[in-house]
N, C-alpha and C positions, 0 to 999 in steps of 0.2 A: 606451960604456964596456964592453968584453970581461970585464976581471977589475974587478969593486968589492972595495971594501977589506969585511973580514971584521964582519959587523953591520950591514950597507947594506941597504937594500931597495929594488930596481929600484921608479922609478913609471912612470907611463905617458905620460909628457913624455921618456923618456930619460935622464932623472938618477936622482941617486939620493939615499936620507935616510937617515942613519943611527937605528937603533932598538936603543937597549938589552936585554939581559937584562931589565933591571927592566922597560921598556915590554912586552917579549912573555909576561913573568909575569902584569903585573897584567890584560892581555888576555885570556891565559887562565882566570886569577879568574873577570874578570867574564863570559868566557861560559859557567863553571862554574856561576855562579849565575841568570844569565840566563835559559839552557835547563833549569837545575832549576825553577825558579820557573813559567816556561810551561807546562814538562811536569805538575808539578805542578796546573794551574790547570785545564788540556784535560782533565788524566782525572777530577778529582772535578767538573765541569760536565757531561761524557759524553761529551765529544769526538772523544774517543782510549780508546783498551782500554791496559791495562798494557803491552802489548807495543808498541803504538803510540807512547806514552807513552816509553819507552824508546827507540825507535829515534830520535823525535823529540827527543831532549836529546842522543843522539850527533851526530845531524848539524845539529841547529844551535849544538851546542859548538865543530863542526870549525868549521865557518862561519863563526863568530863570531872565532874562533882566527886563521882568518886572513886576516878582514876582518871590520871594520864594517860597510862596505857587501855584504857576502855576508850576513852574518844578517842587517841589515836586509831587501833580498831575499827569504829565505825565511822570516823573519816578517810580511812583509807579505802573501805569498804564504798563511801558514797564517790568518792572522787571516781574510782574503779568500775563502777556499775554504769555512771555517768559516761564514762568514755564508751565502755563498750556497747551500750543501749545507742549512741549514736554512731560509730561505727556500724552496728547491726542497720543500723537504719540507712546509710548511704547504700550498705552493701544488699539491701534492699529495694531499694531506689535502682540502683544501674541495673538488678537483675532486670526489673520490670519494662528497663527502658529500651533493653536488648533486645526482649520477648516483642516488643512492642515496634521495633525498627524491624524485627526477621520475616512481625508476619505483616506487615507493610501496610499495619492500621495507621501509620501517622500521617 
């Protein structure tokens, strides 16, 4: 289909679905509050610095805006990165603390 009718959104089969004003409102809401609520959660845990904080509610706003499946993506991606960047970090930590017990600087 070249021209869809005006409110359509292309899917990935070729057709197409129509989507309200009201559907891409209340989309927008929710990933108003979505990306508030995360940003919010990452910077008072330590996650994220204010500015990180920030950048991260713009783009998993857009994301969210427009697709579900795109901020699911890049919140699974942040939650993911999250764990492992602190895992890396303990496992970090006890190398240092071993190195540091062997040669009997403490």
């Amino acid at each position: 289909m070249l021209n869809p009718s005006p409110g359509s959104v292309a899917t990935c089969r070729g057709g197409t679905r129509t989507e309200g004003m009201e559907g891409l409102a209340i989309r927008g809401a929710i990933a108003v509050v979505l990306s508030l609520l995360v940003a919010i959660r990452a910077f008072k845990h330590g996650s994220l610095s204010k500015s990180g904080a920030f950048m991260g509610f713009l783009v998993l706003s857009i994301h969210i805006a427009a697709s579900y499946r795109f901020g699911a993506i890049i919140l699974v991606f942040f939650f993911i990165s999250s764990k492992l960047t602190k895992m890396g970090g303990l496992m970090t930590h006890s190398k240092w603390e071993g190195r540091v017990i062997d040669q009997g600087i403490r």
